[in-house]
N, C-alpha and C positions, 0 to 999 in steps of 0.2 A: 301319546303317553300321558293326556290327561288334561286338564285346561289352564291357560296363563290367565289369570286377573287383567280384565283390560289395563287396569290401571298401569301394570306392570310390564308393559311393552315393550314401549321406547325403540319400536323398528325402524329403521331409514324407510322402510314401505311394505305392504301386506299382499301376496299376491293369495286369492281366495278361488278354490276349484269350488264350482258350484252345479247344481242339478238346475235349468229352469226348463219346464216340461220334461220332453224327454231327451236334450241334449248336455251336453257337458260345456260348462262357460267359465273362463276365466276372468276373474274379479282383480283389477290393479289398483291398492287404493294408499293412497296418498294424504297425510294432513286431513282427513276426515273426506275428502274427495275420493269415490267408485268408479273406477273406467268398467266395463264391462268389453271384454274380447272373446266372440264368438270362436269357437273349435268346429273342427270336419266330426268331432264324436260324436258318438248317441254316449249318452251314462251310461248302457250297456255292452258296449264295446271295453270300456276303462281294465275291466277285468283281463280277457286276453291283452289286451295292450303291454300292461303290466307285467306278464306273465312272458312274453316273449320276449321284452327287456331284457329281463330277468336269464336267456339264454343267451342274448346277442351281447352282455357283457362276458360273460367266460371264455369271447373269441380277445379280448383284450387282456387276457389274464394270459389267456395260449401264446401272446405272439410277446410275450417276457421270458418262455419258457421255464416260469417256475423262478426266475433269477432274481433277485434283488440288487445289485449293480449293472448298471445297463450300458456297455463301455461301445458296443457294436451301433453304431447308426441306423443302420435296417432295423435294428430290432426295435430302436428308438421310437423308428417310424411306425413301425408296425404297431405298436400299441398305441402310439398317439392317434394313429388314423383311424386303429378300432374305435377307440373313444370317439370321436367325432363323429365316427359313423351312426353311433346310438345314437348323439345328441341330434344330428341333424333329422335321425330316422323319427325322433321326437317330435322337432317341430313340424317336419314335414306330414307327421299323422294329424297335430293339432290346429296345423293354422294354415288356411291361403296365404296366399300372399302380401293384401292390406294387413291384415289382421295379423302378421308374425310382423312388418313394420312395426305398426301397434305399440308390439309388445317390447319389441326393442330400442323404441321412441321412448317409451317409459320408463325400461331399465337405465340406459344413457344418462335420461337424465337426474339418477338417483344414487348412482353408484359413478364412483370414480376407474376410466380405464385408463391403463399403463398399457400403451400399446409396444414400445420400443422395448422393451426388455421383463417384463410383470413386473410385478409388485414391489416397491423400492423396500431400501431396510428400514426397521421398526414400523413395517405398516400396519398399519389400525384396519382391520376389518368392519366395515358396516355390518346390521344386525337387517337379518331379512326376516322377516314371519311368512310361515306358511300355512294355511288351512286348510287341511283338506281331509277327507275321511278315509282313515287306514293310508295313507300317503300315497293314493293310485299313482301317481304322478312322482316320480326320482327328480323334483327340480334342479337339485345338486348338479345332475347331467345336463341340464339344459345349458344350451351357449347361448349367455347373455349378452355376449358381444356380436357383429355381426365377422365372423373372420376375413370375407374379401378374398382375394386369391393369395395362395401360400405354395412356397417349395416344400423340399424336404426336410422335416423336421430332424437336422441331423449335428447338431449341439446344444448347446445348457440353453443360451439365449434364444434360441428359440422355440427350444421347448417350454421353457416359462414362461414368453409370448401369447403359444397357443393355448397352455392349461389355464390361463387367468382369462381367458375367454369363461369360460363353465361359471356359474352361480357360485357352486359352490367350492370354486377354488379362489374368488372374487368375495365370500361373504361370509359370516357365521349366519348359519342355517335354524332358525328355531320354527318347530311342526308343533303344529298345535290343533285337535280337533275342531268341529267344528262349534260355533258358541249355539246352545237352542234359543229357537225363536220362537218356540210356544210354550205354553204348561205341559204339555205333553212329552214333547222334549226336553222339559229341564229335568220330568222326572227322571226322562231313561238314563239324564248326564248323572244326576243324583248319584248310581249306581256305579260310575266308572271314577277311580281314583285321580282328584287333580293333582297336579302337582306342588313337591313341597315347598312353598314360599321360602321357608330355612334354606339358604344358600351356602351355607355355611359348613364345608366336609373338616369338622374337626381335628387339625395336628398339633394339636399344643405338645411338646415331647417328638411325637412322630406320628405318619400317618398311618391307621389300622385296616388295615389289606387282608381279606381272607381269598386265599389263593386256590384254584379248582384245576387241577392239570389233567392231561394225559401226556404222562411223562415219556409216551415213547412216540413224542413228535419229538423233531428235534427243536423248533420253535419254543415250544414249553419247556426245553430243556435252556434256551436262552435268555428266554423271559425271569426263570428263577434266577438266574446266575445274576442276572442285573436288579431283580430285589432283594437280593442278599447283598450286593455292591451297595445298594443303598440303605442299608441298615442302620446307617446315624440318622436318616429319615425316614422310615416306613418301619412300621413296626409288623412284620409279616406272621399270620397265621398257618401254615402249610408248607408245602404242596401238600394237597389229599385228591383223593387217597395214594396209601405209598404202601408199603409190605409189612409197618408197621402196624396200620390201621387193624383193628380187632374187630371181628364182626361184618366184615365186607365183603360182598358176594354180591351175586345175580340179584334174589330176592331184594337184599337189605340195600343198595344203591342206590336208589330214586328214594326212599324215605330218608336216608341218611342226605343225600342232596337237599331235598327239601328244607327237611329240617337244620341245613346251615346255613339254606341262602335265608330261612322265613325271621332265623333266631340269632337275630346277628350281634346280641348280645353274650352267646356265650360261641366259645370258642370249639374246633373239632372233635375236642376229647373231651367235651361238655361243662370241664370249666367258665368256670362266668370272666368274661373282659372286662376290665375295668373301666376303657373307652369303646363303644361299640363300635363294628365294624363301621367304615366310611366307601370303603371301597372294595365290590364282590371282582373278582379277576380270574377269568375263566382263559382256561388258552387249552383248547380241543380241538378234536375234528367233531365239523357236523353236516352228515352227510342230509341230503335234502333231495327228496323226488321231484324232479321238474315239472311232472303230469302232477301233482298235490301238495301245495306250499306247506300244507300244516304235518307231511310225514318228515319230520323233524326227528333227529336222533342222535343224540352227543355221546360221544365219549369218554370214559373217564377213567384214571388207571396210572402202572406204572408196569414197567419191568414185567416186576415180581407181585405185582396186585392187577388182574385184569390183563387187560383194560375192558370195561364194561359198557355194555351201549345203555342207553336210556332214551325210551321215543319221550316225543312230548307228550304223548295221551299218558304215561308211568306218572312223567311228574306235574303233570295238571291234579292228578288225582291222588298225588302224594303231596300237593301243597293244598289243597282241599283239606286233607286228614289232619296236616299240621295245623293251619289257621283253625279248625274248628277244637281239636284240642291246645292250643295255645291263641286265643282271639287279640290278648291285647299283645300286641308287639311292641309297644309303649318304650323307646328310649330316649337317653338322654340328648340324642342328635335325632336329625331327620333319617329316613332309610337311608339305605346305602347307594352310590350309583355303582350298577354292573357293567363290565366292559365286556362283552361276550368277544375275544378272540377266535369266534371260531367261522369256519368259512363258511356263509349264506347264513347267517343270524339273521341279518337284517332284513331280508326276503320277505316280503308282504302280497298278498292275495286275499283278497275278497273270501272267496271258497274254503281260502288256508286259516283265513282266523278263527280262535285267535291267536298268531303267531308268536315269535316268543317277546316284541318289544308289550305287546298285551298280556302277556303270563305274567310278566313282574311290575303292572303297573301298581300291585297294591303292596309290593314288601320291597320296593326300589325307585328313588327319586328320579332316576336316569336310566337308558341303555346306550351301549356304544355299541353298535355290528357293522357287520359288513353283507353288502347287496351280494353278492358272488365269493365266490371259493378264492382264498386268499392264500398264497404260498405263506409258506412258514417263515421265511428269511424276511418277507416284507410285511408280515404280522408283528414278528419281535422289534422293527426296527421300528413302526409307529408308535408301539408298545414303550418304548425306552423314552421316545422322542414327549410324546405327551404328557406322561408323570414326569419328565423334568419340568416340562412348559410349569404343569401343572401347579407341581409342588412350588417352583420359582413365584409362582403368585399371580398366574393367567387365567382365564375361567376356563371353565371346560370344554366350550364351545372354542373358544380361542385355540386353546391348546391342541384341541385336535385340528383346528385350520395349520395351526403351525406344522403339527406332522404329518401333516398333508402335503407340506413347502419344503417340509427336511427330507421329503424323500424325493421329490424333484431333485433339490439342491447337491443335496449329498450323494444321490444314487440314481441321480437323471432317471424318477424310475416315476411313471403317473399313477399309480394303481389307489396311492391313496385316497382320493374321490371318492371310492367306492367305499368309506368307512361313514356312517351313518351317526348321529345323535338323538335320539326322541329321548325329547325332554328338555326341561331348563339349561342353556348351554350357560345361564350366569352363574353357576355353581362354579364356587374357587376353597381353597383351602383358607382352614380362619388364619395362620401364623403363615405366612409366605418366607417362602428363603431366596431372596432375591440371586445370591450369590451363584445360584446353581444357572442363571441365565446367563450365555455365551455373550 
């Protein structure tokens, strides 16, 4: 999602996927110290790897059945074991045996493990960097820790044991392309949007939320009810479209999207906002072909309007039309970050880009998605759990560790892993409301 300022780091350690000849090598580096750990891949392999990931989580999403309170033990297990299964199917494609040591030698000694119960209250998350191109590699998924032998994962405590195993239920996660090492390559970075240093999602008064539904999920039907609960804080633009909307159809839907997410100074009915949008909030279905990461196709709608598909080729080439008749998008805040709720945003493929965390690198300082198809009940509950974090005065990268932990906590439920960040995770709100923190 675009490139951090060395200057601007500050990671507890950088782990770097790298090309040398024709293998794939992972780079651990430390205090200006590069480990280099050899992988079983070729670079060319990275692609299906990734790719069949990308199925073998949807068997972790099956074995919740769709539920968002997890009160049955079996089913506990069954999704904690799915999970595990990816991570270890991970390391077992990238590393022998020395060399997955290695790597776990490294982590150890960098990150703090809570083995007896995870993570104690008010923990502070470490900042992890990650570099790698197009994010071949889900490190989130990787088990950082070594687990040893384990029973049934069949209550709280030990479910929270085994998830604080994972990177990324252990870290804030920040991805970051790779830096160029020639003139060559700096021209091509030249060309792809970094990221906006402005950390700052303005809510002086409240925060400005333009909201993107398909109202006949029942998720988006929860999502709204709870930013309208928060209406002493968020100042909500939407839902759109709804039956009110004039002018929406087939044709007119993907310009009309565009043109909300590109122009986030004015609002749906074309009125001009006084505070530019801060935060885009989509909560869809998006359906996604497993044989072609980039046949992307969202939903949008209500009831009585729609609901409307839109692939990603409509609105690639309806924010083409908008940028070239609107070029300065100039406000008075940085863009906006978007939270795409919808299931398999976060899906990346070599072949599929570029996917959608690359569509909004240049009208959006952030995305938030998800790697696989996210029930509706455990989308609205990260949903709620994060803009509290949020708005409380946590950064974004935080906040979503936190609803990572609130759904463990609260709903013995793991799925949240599977919720992604590219981009600057130290975006926080400029007026924090402490108070809304439990």
């Amino acid at each position: 999602m675009g490139i951090v300022d060395v200057i601007d780091r500050g990671a507890a350690f950088r782990i770097i996927l790298m090309q040398i000849d024709e293998a794939a090598v992972i780079g651990l580096e430390h205090d200006g110290c590069l480990t280099k750990v050899s992988t079983k891949l070729m670079w060319s392999q990275l692609e299906s790897f990734r790719e069949v990931l990308a199925e073998q989580l949807l068997f972790a999403v099956r074995a919740t059945r769709e539920l968002l309170h997890l009160t049955n033990s079996s089913e506990i297990d069954k999704a904690a074991s799915a999970l595990e299964k990816v991570g270890s199917n991970i390391m077992f494609d990238l590393f022998e045996g020395p060399d997955e040591e290695r790597f776990w030698k490294f982590v150890h000694r960098h990150l703090s493990y809570h083995p007896d119960d995870g993570p104690p209250v008010a923990y502070e998350p470490l900042l992890v960097e990650v570099e790698a191109p197009n994010e071949l590699i889900p490190f989130g998924l990787i088990p950082a820790f070594d687990p040893g032998k384990r029973g049934p994962i069949d209550n709280l405590q030990k479910l929270r044991r085994f998830m604080f195993r994972f990177l990324g239920m252990a870290a804030v996660i920040r991805y970051v392309e790779p830096m160029p090492h020639s003139a060559d390559d700096a021209n091509e970075f030249d060309s792809l949007a970094s990221i906006d240093q402005d950390r700052l999602l303005l809510n002086e008064g409240k925060l400005p939320i333009k909201f993107f539904q398909d109202g006949t999920l029942y998720g988006a039907t929860v999502e709204c009810e709870f930013f309208h609960d928060m209406a002493s804080y968020i100042e909500l633009d939407g839902p759109w479209p709804r039956h009110t909307d004039a002018g929406v159809d087939e044709e007119t839907i993907a310009p009309k999207l565009a043109e909300a997410l590109w122009r986030s100074s004015q609002r749906f009915d074309g009125s001009d906002r006084e505070l530019a949008d801060q935060i885009h909030h989509v909560s869809c279905h998006c359906r996604v072909n497993p044989k072609l990461a980039a046949d992307y196709k969202l939903t949008l709608g209500s009831e009585t309007c729609g609901p409307f598909e839109i692939s990603l080729f409509e609105l690639k080439a309806a924010l083409h039309q908008v940028r070239k008749a609107h070029p300065k998008s100039a406000t008075p805040s940085g863009n906006p970050l978007i939270f795409l709720n919808a299931c398999g945003s976060s899906m990346s493929s070599p072949r599929g880009l570029p996917t959608f965390p690359r569509t909004f690198s240049a009208s959006h300082r952030a995305v938030i998605g998800t790697e696989t198809k996210i029930p509706d009940q455990v989308a609205a509950s990260i949903c709620e759990a994060f803009y509290v974090s949020l708005l409380g005065g946590s950064t974004a990268g935080q906040s979503l560790h936190h609803a990572r932990w609130h759904l463990v906590d609260f709903h013995h439920n793991p799925l949240g892993i599977l919720y992604t960040l590219h981009g600057d995770p130290g975006l926080r709100v400029s007026h924090p409301i402490p108070l809304l923190l439990p």
